[in-house]
C-alpha positions as CSV (number, residue, x, y, z in Angstrom):
1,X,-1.6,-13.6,-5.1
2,X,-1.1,-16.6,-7.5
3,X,-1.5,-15.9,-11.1
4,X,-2.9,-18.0,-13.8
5,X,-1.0,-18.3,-16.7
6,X,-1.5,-16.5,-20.0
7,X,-3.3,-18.7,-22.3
8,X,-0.3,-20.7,-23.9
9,X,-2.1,-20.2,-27.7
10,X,-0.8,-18.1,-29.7
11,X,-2.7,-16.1,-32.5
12,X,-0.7,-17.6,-34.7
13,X,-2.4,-20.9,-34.5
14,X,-6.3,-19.0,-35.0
15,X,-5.2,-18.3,-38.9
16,X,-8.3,-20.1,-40.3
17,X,-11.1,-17.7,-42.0
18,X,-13.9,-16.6,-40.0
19,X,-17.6,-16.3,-40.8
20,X,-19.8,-13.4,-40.6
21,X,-21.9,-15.6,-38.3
22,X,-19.0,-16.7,-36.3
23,X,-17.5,-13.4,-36.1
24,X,-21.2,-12.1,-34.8
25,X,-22.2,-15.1,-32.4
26,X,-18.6,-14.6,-30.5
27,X,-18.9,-10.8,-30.1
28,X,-22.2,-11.5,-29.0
29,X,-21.0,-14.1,-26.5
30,X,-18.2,-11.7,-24.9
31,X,-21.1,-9.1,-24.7
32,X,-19.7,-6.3,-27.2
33,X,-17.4,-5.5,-23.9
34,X,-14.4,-5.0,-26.0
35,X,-15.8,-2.9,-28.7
36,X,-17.3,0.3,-28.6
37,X,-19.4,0.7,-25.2
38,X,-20.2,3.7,-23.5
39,X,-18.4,6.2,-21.8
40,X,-18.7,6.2,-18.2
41,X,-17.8,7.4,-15.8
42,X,-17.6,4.4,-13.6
43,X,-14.3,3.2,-12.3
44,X,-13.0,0.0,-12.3
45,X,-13.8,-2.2,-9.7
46,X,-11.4,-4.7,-9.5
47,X,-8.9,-3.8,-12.1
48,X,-5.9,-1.7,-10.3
49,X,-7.0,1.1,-12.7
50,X,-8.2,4.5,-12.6
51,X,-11.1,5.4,-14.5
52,X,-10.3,6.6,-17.8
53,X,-13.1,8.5,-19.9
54,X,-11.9,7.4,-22.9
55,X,-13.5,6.0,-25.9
56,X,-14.2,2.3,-25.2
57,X,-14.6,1.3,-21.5
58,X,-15.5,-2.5,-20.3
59,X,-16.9,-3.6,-16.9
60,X,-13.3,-3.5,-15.6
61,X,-11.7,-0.5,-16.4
62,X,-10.7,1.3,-19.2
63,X,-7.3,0.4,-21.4
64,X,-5.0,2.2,-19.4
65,X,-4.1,0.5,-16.5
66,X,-2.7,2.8,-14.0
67,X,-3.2,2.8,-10.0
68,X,-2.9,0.6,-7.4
69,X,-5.6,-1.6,-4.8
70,X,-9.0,-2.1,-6.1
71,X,-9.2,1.0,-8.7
72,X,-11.5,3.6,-7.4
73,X,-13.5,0.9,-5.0
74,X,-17.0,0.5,-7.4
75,X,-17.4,3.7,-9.5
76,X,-16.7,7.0,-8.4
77,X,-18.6,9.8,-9.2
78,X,-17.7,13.0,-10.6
79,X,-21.2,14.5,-10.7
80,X,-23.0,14.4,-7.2
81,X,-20.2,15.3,-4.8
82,X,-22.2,15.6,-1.6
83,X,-19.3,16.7,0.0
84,X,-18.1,16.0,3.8
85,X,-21.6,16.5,5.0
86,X,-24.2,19.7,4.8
87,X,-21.6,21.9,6.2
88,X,-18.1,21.2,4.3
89,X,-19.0,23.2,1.4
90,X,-18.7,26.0,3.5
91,X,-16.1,25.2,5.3
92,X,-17.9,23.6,8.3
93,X,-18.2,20.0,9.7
94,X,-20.0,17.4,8.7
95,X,-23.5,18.3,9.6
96,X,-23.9,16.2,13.1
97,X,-23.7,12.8,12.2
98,X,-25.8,12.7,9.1
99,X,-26.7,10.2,7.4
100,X,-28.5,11.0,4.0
101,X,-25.4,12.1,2.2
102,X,-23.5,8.5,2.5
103,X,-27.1,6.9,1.1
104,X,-26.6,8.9,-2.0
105,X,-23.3,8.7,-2.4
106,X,-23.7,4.6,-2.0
107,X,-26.4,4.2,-4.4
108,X,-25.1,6.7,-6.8
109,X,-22.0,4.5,-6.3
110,X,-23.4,1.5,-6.6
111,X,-25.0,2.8,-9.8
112,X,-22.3,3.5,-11.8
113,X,-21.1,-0.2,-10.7
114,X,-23.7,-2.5,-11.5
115,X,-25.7,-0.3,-14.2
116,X,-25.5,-1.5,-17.6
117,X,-23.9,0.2,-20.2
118,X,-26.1,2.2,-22.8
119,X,-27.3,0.5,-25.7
120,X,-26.8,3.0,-28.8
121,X,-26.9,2.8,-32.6
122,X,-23.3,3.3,-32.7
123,X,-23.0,-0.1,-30.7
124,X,-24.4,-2.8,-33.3
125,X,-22.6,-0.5,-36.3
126,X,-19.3,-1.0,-34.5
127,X,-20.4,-4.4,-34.3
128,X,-20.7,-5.2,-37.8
129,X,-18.0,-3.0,-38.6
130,X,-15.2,-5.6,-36.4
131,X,-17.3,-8.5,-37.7
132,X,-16.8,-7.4,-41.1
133,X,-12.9,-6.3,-40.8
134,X,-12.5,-10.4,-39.0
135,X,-14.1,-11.9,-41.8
136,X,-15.1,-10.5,-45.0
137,X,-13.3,-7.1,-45.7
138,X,-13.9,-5.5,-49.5
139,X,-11.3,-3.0,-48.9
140,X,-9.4,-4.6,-52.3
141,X,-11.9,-6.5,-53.9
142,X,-9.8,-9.4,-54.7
143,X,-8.0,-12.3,-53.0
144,X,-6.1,-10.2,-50.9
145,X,-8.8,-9.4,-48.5
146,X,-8.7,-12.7,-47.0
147,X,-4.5,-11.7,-46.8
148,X,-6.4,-8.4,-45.1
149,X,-8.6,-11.0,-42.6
150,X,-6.4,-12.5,-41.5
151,X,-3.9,-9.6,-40.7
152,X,-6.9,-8.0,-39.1
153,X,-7.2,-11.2,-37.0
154,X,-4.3,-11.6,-36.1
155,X,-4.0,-7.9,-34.7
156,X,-7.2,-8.3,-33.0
157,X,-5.1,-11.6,-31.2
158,X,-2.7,-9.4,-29.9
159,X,-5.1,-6.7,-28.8
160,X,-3.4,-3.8,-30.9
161,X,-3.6,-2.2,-34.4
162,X,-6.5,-1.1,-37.0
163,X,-8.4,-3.5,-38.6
164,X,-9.1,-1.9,-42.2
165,X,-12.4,-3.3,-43.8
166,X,-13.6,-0.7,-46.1
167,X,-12.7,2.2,-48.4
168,X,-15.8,4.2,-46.9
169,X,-16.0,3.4,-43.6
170,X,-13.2,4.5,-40.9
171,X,-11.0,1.0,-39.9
172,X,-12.0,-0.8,-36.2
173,X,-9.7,0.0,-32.8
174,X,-8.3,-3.3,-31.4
175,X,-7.9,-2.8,-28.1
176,X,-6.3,-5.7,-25.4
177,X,-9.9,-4.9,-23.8
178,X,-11.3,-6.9,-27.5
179,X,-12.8,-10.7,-27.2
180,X,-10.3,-12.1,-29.4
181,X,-7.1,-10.9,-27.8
182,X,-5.2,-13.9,-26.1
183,X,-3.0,-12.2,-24.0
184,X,-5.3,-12.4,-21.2
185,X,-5.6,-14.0,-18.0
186,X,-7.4,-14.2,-14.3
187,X,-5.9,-13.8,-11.1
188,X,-6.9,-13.2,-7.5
189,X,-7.0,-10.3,-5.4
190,X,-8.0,-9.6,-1.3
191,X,-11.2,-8.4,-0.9
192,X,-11.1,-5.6,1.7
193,X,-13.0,-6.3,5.3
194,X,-13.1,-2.4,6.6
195,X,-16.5,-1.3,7.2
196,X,-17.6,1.7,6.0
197,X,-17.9,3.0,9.3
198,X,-13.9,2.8,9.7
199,X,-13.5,5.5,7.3
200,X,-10.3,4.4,5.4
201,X,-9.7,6.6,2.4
202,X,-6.4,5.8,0.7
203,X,-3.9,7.9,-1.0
204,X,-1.6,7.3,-3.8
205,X,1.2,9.3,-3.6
206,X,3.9,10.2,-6.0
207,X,6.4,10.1,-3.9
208,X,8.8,7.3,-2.4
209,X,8.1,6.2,1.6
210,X,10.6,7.9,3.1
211,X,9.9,11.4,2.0
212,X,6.2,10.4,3.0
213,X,7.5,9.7,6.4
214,X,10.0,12.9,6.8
215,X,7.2,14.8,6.3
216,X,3.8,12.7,7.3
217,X,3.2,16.0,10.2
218,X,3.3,18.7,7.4
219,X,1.0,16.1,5.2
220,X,-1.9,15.9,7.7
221,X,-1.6,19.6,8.4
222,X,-2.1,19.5,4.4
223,X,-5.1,17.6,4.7
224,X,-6.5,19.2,7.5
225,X,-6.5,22.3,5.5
226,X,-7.9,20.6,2.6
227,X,-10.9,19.1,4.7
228,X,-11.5,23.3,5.3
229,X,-9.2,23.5,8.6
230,X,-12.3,22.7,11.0
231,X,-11.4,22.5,14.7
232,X,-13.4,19.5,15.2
233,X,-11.9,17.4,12.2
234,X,-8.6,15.4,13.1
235,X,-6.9,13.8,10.5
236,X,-5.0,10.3,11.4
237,X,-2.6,8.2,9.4
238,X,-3.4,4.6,10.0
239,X,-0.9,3.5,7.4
240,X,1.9,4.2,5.2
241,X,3.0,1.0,2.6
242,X,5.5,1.6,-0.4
243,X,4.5,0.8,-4.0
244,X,6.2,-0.3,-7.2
245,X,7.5,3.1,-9.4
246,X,8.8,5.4,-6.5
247,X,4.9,5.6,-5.0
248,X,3.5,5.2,-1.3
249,X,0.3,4.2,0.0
250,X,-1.4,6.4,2.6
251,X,-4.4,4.9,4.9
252,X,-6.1,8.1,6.5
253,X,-9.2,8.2,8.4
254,X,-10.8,11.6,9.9
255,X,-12.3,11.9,13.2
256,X,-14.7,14.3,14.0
257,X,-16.0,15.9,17.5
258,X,-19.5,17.0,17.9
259,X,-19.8,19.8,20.5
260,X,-21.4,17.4,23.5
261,X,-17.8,15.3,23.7
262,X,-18.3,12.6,21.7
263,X,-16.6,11.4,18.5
264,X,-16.6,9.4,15.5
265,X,-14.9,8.6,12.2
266,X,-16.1,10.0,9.2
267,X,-18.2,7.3,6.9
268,X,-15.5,6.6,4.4
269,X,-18.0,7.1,1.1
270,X,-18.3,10.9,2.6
271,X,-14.4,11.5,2.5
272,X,-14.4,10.1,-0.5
273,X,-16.4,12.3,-1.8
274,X,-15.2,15.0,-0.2
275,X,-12.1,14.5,-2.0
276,X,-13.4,13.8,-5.7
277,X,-14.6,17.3,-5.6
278,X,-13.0,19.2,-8.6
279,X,-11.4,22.2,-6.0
280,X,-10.5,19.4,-3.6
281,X,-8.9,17.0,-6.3
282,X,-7.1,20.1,-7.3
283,X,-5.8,20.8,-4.5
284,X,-4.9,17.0,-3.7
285,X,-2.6,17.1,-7.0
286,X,-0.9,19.8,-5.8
287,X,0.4,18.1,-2.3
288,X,0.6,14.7,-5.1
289,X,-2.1,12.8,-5.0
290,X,-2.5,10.5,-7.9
291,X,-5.2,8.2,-6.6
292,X,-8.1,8.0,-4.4
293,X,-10.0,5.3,-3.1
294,X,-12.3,3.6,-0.7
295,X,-11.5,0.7,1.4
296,X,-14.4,-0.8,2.4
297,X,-15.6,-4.8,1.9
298,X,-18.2,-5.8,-0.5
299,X,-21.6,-7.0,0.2
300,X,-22.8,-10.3,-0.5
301,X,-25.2,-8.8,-3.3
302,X,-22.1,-7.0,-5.0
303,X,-19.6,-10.2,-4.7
304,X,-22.5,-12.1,-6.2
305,X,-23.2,-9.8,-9.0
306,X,-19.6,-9.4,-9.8
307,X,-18.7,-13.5,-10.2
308,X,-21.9,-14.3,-11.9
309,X,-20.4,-11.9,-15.2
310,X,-17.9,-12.4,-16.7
311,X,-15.5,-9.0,-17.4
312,X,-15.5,-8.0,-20.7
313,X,-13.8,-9.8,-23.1
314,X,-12.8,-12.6,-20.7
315,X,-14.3,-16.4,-21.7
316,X,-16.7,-17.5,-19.4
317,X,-15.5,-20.8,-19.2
318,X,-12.3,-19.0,-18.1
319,X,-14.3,-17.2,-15.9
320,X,-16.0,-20.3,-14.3
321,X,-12.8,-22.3,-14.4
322,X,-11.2,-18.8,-12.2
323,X,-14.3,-19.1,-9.7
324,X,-13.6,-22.8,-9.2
325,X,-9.6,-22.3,-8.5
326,X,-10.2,-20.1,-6.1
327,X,-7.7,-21.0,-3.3
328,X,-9.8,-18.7,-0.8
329,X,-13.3,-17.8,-1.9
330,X,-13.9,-16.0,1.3
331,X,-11.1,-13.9,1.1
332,X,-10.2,-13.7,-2.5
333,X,-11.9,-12.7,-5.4
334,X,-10.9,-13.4,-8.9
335,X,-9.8,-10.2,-11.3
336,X,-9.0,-10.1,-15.0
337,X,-5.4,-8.9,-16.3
338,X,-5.2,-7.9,-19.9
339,X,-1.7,-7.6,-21.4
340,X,1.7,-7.6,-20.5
341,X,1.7,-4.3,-18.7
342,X,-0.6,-5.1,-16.3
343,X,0.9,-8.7,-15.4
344,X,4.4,-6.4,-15.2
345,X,2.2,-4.4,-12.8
346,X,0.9,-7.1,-10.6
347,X,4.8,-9.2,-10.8
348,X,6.1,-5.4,-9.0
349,X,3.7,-5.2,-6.8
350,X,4.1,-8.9,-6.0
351,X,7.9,-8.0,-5.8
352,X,7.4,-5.2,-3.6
353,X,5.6,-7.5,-1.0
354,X,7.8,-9.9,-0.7
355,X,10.7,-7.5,-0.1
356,X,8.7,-5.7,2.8
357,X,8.0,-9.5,4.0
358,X,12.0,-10.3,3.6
359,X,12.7,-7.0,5.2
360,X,10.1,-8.5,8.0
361,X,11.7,-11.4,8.4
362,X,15.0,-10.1,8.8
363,X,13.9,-8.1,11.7
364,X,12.3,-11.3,13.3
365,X,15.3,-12.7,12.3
366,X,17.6,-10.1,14.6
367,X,15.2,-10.4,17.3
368,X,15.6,-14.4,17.5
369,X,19.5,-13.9,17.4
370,X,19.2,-10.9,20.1
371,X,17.3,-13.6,22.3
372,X,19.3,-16.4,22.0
373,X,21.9,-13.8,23.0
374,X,19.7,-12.7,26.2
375,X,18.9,-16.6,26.9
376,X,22.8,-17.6,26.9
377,X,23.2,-14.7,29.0
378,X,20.6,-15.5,31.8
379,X,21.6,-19.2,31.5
380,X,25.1,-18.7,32.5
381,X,23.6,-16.6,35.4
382,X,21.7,-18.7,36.5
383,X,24.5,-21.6,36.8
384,X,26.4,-18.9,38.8
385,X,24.0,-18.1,41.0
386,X,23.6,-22.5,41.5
387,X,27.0,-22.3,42.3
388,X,26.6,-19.8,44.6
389,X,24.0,-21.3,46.4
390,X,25.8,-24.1,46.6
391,X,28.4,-22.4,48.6
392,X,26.3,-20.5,50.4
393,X,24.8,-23.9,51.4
394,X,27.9,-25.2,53.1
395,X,29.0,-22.5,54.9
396,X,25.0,-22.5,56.6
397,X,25.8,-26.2,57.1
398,X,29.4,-25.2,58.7
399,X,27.3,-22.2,60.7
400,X,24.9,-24.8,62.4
401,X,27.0,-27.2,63.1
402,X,29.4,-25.0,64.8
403,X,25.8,-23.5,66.5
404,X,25.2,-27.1,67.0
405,X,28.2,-27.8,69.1
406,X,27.8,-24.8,71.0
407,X,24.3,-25.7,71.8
408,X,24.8,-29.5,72.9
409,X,28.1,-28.5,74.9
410,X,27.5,-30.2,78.4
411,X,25.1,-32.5,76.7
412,X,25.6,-36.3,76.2
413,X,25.0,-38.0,73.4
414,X,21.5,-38.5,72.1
415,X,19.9,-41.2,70.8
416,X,19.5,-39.6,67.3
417,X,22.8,-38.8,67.0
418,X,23.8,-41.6,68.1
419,X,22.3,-43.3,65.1
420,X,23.7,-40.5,63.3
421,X,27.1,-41.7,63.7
422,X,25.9,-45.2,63.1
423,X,25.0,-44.2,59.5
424,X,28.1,-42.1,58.9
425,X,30.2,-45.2,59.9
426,X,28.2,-47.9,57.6
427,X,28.5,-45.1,55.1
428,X,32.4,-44.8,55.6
429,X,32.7,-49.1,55.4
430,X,30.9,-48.8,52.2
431,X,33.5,-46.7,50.5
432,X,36.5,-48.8,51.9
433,X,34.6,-51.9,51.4
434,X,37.0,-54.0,48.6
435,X,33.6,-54.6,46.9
436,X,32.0,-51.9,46.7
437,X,33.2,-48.8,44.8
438,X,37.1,-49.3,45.1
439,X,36.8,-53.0,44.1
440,X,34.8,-51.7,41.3
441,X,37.2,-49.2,40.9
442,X,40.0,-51.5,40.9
443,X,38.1,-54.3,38.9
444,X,37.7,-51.9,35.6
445,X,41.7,-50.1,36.0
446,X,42.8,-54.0,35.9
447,X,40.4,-54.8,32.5
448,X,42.0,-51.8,31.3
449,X,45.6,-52.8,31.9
450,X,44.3,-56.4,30.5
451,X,43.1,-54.5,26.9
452,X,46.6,-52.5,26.9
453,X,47.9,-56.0,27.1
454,X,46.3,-57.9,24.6
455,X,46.2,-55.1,21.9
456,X,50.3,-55.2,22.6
457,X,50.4,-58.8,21.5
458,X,47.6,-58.2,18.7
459,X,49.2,-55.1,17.5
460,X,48.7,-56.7,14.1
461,X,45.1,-57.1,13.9
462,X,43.1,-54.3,12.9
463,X,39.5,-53.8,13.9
464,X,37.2,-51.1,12.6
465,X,34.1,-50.1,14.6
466,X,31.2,-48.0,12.5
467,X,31.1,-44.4,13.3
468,X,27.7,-44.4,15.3
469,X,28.5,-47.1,17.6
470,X,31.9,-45.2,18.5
471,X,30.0,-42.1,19.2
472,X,28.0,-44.0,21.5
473,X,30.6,-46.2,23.1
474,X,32.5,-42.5,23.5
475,X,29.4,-41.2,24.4
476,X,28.6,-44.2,27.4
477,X,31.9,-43.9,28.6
478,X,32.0,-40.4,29.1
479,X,28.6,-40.3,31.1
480,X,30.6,-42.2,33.0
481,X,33.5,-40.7,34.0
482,X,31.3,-37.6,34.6
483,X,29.5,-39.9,37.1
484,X,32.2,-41.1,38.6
485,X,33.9,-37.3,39.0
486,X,30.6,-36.7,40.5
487,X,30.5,-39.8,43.0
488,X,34.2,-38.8,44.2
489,X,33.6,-34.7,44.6
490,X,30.3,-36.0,46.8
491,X,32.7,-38.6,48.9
492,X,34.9,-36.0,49.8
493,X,32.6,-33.7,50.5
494,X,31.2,-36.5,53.1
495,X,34.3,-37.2,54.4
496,X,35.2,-33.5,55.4
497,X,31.5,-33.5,57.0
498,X,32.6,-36.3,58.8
499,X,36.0,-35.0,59.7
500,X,33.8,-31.6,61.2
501,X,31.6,-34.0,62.9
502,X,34.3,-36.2,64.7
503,X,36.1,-32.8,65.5
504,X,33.1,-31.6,67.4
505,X,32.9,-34.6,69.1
506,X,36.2,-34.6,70.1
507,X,35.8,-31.6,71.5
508,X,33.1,-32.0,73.3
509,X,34.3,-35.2,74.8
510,X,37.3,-33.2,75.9
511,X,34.9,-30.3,77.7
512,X,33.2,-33.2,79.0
513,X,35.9,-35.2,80.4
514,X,37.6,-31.3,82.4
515,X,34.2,-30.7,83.5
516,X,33.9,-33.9,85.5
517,X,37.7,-34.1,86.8
């Protein structure tokens, strides 16, 4: 996907003093997102990340940014596992086509997506604590506090450090995830267009493609057992993709048979969580699983509520300006990147794409060069097979006439073939005619002899003709001498058709002229 650019100012250029009021109004504009909300336990949506429980979590993700596709596809949830159904708990299917367990796991899903974060004490004291470390610090009490500010500035521009503020009061986390950090930018991601109905759960594996594929039977036996080894479960590999750091992408989907013969894949928010049970996750670790996810497409609702805010810390005139570039707002949705890890992220993964599409292309390539091999081939057949019709041809020709002869033995001369032989002589007086083709003939081997003649006796003058018009004149004059070879192969062809022809008549004059003495 195309990338905007970082945002070409550096923090050094923001080295002017800050306000309290400024400090506040922009913290409240950026809505606290990079300092000091909630815990949840709601995964990112459209950040590549897992979710992290860790201190300070904004709407897209926490600060580590590890995974790959659309994080953990809108909030998982660790609490309310339904499992695979009423009957996986125990080892059993999935409770005959139910439905009640993939409503709760959508709105609990949806839930930990779109809910807003917590509003605690802890919030607006964290608040005035990074307002106060920005702007008016009293760690020192002299002039060197606003030395101090702007340090603390300055770290909060990168997104890293402590911002020390107070002797009593512990300093302020920067985090890349923090309003002020400038090392941020928006870029564009697919939106997935599998239904939920598909099923497709993916798997992050820690392991490179091609041990994936040496062993992808023993893996769904793996998984098979993992789902509780059920007779009527089948487990299916839809795809397998590689990813940057020595990881693969699995695409599974499960197909279940209900005991009257019919079948059906298993809702993929069921699998799903299915697999973020704590035993199953265990046991998905152990085969090395690092991620799991969802692919399913949004809803118009969710699309609408993610572009109308803005992540946190990102400028909502960055934001807008993101939603208007948007090469494909059908298919593409814009995501924030925060720091340099994750843009090194997205440049390997954009790397790894376009080697799998030059690795395409090559094959495509081989496949073009293997038919042009195969079209040469059945083109140079196919002239030998002309030319063998072509013989073929005359010796049918030579078969009836002979048949011919036999036939009209005894016979005299019709009035067809007398006109026949009418044609065949005017035919013959052309050719011998001095005007027609040997006078022509004649007519260009004298203008020849002529040119030989006068270049001889103008040996001195030089005359240059352009390139193009040379490749044209050699070009004319070789169509025709190819049209002459042509005109003389079909005149002797005539002529040993007529030479046949007069023999047979010969002949039969000669039968003719015994029969009636």
């Amino acid at each position: 996907m195309a990338l905007l650019s970082f945002e070409a100012t550096t923090a050094f250029d923001f080295f002017f003093p800050l306000s309290l009021q400024e400090v506040t109004f922009l913290l409240y504009k950026s809505g606290f997102g990079g300092f000091g909300t909630t815990s949840t336990t709601a995964g990112s949506a459209f950040s590549f990340s897992t979710p992290a429980n860790t201190g300070t979590t904004g709407f897209f993700g926490s600060t580590q940014n590890k995974g790959f596709g659309f994080g953990t596809g809108f909030g998982t949830t660790t609490g309310t596992s339904t499992g695979l159904g009423t009957g996986l708990g125990t080892g059993l299917g999935f409770g005959g086509f139910n439905t009640q367990q993939q409503q709760q796991q959508q709105q609990t899903t949806l839930g930990g997506l779109f809910s807003q974060p917590t509003q605690a004490p802890a919030q607006s004291n964290q608040l005035i604590n990074t307002a106060s470390a920005l702007s008016a610090p009293t760690l020192l009490g002299d002039e060197r506090d606003a030395i101090l500010a702007k340090w603390n500035q300055l770290q909060a521009f990168w997104g890293t450090g402590k911002g020390y503020f107070n002797n009593n009061i512990p300093p302020v986390e920067f985090t890349l995830e923090n309003p002020f950090c400038r090392f941020k930018a928006v870029g564009y991601s697919c939106m997935p267009n599998n239904k939920d109905e598909d099923g497709l759960v993916v798997l992050v594996f820690n392991k490179k493609e091609t041990d994936i594929r040496s062993q992808q039977q023993q893996l769904v036996e793996s998984l098979h057992k993992v789902l509780g080894g059920n007779q009527t479960l089948t487990v299916n590999v839809e795809g397998i993709k590689t990813l940057p750091d020595d990881q693969t992408e699995v695409v599974i989907y499960v197909v279940e048979r209900s005991p009257n013969g019919t079948s059906r894949r298993v809702p993929a928010t069921t699998l799903y969580a299915h697999f973020e049970q704590t035993n199953i996750k265990t046991q998905l670790q152990q085969l090395g699983v690092t991620l799991s996810m969802t692919r399913t497409e949004l809803s118009p609702a969710q699309i609408k509520q993610l572009l109308q805010n803005p992540p946190a810390g990102v400028d909502p005139i960055i934001w807008e300006q993101a939603k208007v570039d948007n090469p494909d707002s059908e298919k593409l949705i814009p995501v924030p990147m925060v720091g340099f890890k994750e843009l090194l992220r997205r440049l390997k993964v954009q790397d790894q794409m376009t080697k799998q599409h030059q690795t395409r292309l090559d094959i495509i390539s081989e496949d073009i060069g293997e038919l042009q091999k195969n079209q040469t081939t059945t083109m140079a057949k196919i002239a030998q097979y002309k030319r063998k019709l072509m013989d073929l041809s005359h010796r049918t020709l030579q078969v009836l006439i002979k048949q011919e002869i036999q036939r009209k033995s005894g016979y005299a001369i019709q009035a067809d073939e007398e006109q026949l032989r009418v044609q065949l002589d005017t035919i013959q007086g052309e050719l011998n005619a001095p005007t027609q083709f040997k006078g022509r003939l004649n007519e260009l081997m004298s203008q020849i002899r002529m040119q030989n003649h006068f270049g001889a006796v103008k040996s001195e003058e030089r005359y240059y003709i352009d390139a193009d018009l040379l490749r044209e004149i050699k070009q004319h004059l070789k169509q025709q001498q190819e049209g002459l070879s042509h005109l003389i192969s079909i005149i002797k062809d005539d002529l040993e058709d007529i030479k046949l022809v007069e023999h047979g008549l010969n002949e039969t004059i000669h039968i003719r002229g015994g029969v009636f003495s």
